[in-house]
C-alpha positions in Angstrom: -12.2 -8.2 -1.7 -16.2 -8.9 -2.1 -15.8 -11.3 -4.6 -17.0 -13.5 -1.5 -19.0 -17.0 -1.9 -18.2 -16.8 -5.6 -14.3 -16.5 -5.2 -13.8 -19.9 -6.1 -15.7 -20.3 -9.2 -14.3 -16.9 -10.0 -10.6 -18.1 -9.6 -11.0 -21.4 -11.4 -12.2 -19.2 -14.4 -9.2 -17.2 -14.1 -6.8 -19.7 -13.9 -8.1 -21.3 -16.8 -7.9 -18.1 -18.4 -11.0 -16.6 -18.5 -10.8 -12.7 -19.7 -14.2 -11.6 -17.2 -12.9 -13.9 -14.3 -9.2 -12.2 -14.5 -11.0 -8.8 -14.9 -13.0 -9.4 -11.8 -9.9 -10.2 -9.4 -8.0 -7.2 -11.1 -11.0 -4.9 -10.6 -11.0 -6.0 -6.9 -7.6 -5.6 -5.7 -6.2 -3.0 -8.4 -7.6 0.2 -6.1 -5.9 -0.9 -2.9 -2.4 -2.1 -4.5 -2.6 0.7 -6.0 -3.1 2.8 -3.2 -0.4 1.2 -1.4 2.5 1.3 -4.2 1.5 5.0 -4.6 1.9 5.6 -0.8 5.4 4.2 -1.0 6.7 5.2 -4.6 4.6 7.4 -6.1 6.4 8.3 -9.0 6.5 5.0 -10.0 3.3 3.3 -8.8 1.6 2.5 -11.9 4.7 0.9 -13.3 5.0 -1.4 -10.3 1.7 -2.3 -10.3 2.0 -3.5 -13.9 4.7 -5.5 -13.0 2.7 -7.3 -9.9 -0.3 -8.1 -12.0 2.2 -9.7 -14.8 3.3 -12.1 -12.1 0.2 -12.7 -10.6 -0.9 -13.6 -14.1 2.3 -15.8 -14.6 1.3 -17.5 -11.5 -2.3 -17.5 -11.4 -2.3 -21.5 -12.4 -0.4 -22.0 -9.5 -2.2 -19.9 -7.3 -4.2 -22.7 -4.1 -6.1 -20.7 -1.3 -9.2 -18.9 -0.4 -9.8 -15.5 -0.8 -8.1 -14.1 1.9 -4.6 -15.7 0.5 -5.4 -14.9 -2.9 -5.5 -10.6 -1.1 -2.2 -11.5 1.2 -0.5 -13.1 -2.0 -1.2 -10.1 -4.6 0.2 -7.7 -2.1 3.3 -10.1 -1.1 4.1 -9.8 -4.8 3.5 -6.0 -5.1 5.8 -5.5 -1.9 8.3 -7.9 -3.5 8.3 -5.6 -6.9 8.6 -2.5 -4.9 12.1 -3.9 -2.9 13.2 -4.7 -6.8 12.3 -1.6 -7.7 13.9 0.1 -4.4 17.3 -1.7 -5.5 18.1 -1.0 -9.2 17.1 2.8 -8.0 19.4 2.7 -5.2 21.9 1.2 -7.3 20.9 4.6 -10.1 21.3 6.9 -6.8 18.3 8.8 -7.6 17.1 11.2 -4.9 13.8 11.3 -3.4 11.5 14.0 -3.3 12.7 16.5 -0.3 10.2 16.7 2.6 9.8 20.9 2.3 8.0 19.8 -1.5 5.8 17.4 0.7 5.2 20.4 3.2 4.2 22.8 0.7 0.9 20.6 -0.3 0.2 19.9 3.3 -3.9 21.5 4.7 -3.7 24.2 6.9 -4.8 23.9 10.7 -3.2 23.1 13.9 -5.6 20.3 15.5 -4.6 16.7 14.0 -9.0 16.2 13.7 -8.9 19.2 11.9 -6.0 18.0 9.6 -7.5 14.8 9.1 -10.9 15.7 8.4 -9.5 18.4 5.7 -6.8 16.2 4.1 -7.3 14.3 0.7 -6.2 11.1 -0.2 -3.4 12.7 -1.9 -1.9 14.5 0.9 -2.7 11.7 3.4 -0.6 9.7 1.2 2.2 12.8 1.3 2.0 12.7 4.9 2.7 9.2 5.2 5.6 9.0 2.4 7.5 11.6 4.2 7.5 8.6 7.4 10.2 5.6 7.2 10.1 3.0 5.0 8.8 0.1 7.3 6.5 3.0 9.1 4.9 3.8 5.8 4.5 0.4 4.4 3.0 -0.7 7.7 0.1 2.0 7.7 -0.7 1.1 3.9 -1.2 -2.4 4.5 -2.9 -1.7 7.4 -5.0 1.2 6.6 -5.2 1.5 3.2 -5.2 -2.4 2.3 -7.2 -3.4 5.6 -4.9 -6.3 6.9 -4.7 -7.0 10.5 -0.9 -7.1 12.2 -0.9 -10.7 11.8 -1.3 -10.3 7.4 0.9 -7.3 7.3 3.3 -9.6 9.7 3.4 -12.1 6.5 3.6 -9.7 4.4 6.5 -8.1 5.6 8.1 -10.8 7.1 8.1 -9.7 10.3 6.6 -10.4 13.6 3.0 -9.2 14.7 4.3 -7.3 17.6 6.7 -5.9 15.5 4.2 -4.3 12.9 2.1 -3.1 15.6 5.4 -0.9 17.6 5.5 0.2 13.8 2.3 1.1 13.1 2.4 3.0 16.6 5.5 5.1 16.1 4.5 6.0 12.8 0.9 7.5 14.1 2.6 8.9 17.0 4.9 10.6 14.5 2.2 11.6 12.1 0.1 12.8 15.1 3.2 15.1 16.2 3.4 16.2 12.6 0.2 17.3 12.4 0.1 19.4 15.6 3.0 21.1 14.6 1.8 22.9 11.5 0.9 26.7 12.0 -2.6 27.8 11.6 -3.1 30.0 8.9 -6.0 32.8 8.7 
């Protein structure tokens, strides 16, 4: 966030339910949680992210920290929304999207610089859908959200070492990915 000196001011606003001061902290974080719910559900991002502003608006009032906690909070309750979400699904035994659909929308060229440099924010976010679960949430919040292994580690629950062997199997992964497709003329 860059709401930065003014954070404070700008929360007390919010929490007393000022329209502009909730607008600003929305406006700040809605790009990255976004982001990061698309990267890990994208069929179903937007309605996620609904629900995780509803509770951070339920409990704004409630809300004591700097700005830094206010960013770890949001995204604790987005990743809390997205397990909900991941349950009544599982429980509906929908199907994922196959990897060979992921494929298809995939840049050509057989260097990972070349791939990366060529790839748009959409198929980045292909790329990393197609990894684990705890792989791909671990390279949103780290990448796409900015946290260090430490904030993704209370995030997630986990341990900092434990996000960072994550973090590295999933690049090594991607990385092997990315070598692998052909070049094409």
């Amino acid at each position: 966030m860059s709401v930065g000196l003014q954070f404070e001011s700008v929360l007390i606003a919010a929490q007393t339910g000022a329209e502009w001061a909730v607008a600003v902290l929305y406006r700040e974080l809605h790009p990255a949680v976004l982001r990061y719910l698309h990267g890990q559900e994208p069929r179903e991002a937007e309605d996620i992210e609904s629900e995780t502003w509803l509770d951070v608006a339920r409990g704004l009032t409630r809300f004591r920290g700097q700005e830094a906690d206010f960013r770890r909070w949001v995204f604790a309750i987005a990743r809390r929304r997205l397990i909900d979400f991941r349950r009544q699904a599982g429980r509906r035994r929908t199907e994922p999207a196959p990897g060979d659909a992921i494929a298809e929308r995939l840049p050509p060229g057989d260097a990972e610089a070349e791939a990366m440099e060529g790839m748009s924010t959409r198929d980045a976010l292909a790329w990393i859908a197609g990894l684990p679960h705890d792989q791909a949430e671990v390279v949103l919040l780290r990448v796409v959200a900015g946290f260090s292994a430490q904030e993704v580690a209370t995030i997630m629950g986990k341990r900092p070492g434990t996000v960072r062997v994550l973090q590295h199997r999933a690049l090594a992964r991607l990385a092997k990915d990315l070598t692998r497709e052909p070049v094409t003329p």
